[in-house]
N, C-alpha and C positions, 0 to 999 in steps of 0.2 A: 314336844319339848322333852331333852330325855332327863332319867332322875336327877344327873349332877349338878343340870340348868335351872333345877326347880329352885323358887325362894320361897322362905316361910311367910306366914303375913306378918309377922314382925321386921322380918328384913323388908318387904314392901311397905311398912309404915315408916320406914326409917327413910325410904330411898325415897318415899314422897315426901315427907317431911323436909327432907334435904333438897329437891327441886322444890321446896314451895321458899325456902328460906333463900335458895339461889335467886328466883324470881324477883322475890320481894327487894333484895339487895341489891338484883341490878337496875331495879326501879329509882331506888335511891341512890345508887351512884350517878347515876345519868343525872337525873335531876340538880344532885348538890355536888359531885365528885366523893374523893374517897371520907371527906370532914363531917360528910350527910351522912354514913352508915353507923349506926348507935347499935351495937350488940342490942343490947334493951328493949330499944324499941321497935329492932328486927323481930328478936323476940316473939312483943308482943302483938305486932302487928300479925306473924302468923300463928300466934296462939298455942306455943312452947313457953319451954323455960331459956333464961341466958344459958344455965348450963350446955342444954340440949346443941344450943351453938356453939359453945368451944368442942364440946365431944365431938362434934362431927366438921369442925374445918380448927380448930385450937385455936382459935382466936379473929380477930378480923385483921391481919394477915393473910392468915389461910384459907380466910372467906374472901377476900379479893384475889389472889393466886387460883381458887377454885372455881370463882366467876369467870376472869380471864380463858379457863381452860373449861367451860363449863359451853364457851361462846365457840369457840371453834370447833369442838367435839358435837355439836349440833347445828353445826356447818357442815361438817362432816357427815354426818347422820344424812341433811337435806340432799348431799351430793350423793350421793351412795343410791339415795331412792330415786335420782334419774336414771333409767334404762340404758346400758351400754350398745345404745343402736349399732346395725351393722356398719352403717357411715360415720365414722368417725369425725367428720366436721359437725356431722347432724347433731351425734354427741356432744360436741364440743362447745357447738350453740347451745344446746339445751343446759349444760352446766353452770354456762352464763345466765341463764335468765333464772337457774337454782338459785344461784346467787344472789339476787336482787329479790325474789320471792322472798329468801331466808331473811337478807335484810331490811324488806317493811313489814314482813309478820313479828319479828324478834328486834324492835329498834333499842331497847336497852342491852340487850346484850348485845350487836354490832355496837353503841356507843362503845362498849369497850374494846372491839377490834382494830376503829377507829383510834382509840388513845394507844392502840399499840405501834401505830405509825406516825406519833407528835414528833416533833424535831427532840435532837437530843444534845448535848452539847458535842462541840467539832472535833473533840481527842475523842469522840467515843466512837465515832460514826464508822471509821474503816477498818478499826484495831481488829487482829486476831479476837476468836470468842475468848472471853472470861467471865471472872464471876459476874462481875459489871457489865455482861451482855447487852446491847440495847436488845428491848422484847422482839420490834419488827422482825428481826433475824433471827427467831424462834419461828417465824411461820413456815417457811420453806422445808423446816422438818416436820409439819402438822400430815395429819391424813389429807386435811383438806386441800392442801394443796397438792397432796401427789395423786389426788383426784384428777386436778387438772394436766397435772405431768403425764399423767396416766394416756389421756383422751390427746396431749398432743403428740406422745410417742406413737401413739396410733394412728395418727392423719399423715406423718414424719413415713413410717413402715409402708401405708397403703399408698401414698404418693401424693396426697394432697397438699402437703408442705416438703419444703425442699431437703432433700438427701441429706444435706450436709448441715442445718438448721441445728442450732443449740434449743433441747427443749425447756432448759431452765431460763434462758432467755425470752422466750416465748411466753412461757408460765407469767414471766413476770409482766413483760408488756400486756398482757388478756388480766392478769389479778389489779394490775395497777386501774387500769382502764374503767373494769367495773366496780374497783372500789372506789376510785373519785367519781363517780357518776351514781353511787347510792350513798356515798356522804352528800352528795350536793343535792338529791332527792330530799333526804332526810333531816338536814339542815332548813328546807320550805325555800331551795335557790329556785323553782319551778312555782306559774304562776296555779298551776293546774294539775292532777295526775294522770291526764292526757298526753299534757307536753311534756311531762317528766320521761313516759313511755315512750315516746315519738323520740325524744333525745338518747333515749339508753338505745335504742334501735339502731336510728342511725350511725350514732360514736362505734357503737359495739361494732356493725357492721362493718364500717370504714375501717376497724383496726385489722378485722380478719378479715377484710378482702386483700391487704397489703401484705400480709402473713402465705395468704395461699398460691402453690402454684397455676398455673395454666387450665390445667386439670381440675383442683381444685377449688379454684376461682369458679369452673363452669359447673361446677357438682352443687357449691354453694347458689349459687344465682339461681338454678333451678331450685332446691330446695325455698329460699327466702320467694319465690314466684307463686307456690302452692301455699303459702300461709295465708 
């Protein structure tokens, strides 16, 4: 690490303090929604002061704006530590199953990923961006998703999807896919987390087998053969 990376231990007290308080609040949002999070008792539950909380998000506003961004920024992180294998479908599998990893280690924080895709009312849904953006339409400029853009530009390049393929089309069929399939994990729609697995397996694969070309198709069959 070089000098300008280093942080003091006061800056490392600050920056855990502020992951334990992220933590703690998005324990309680899941649980009760945004009515459940009491400055207060955030607080003292991790053994600060209220001050300590507005100084570091100014209020619970900006502690829920910072959880929201707190949840995808360690989505991000989980993608990133999959290896950019030289087979880009292999990639592409693997980011998926990042995906659902991150989602049963981290369930209150996806709960709020989750509420960034609730319905919204019908004048909101198509409009040009504004102030009044719905959130869902924040994701597609996260890192985490150009994670995934990433790994389908490169199946797109190598030939395993078609030439002519929209990769933000793509992105979105493979994000939509495994995000309703670890809400419905996570909600307890599975009687078992056998079958939950045996379902994200099959769903997932059925979607990228219709995704991939000829080539493609036979590069994946082999790969999912040797697991």
């Amino acid at each position: 690490m070089s000098a300008e990376e280093k942080t003091s231990p006061a800056e490392n007290r600050r920056n855990a303090q502020r992951e334990a308080l992220l933590d703690a609040a998005s324990e309680m949002l899941m649980h009760g929604g945004p009515d459940a999070i009491s400055l207060r008792k955030l607080a003292t539950k991790v053994g600060t002061s209220t001050m300590a909380v507005y100084t570091a998000f100014g209020g619970k506003e900006g502690l829920i704006t910072a959880l929201f961004e707190e949840a995808f920024d360690r989505l991000a992180t989980a993608q990133r530590a999959v290896p950019r294998d030289p087979e880009p479908i292999l990639w592409l599998a693997n980011l998926s199953r990042a995906y659902r990893d991150f989602a049963l280690k981290n369930p209150s924080y996806y709960a709020l990923m989750i509420s960034a895709t609730l319905p919204v009312p019908a004048a909101l849904r198509h409009d040009e961006p504004a102030s009044n953006e719905p959130a869902a339409r924040s994701i597609a400029r996260h890192p985490s998703y150009q994670n995934l853009l990433d790994a389908i530009e490169a199946c797109i390049a190598e030939g395993s999807m078609a030439a002519d393929a929209d990769p933000a089309i793509i992105a979105d069929a493979l994000w939509a896919t495994v995000h309703g399939l670890c809400s419905l994990e996570l909600a307890g729609f599975h009687l078992s987390a056998e079958a939950a697995e045996k379902r994200f397996g099959v769903t997932a694969g059925a979607v990228m087998r219709g995704l991939l070309t000829p080539k493609g198709l036979k590069k994946y069959e082999g790969f999912t053969r040797r697991r």
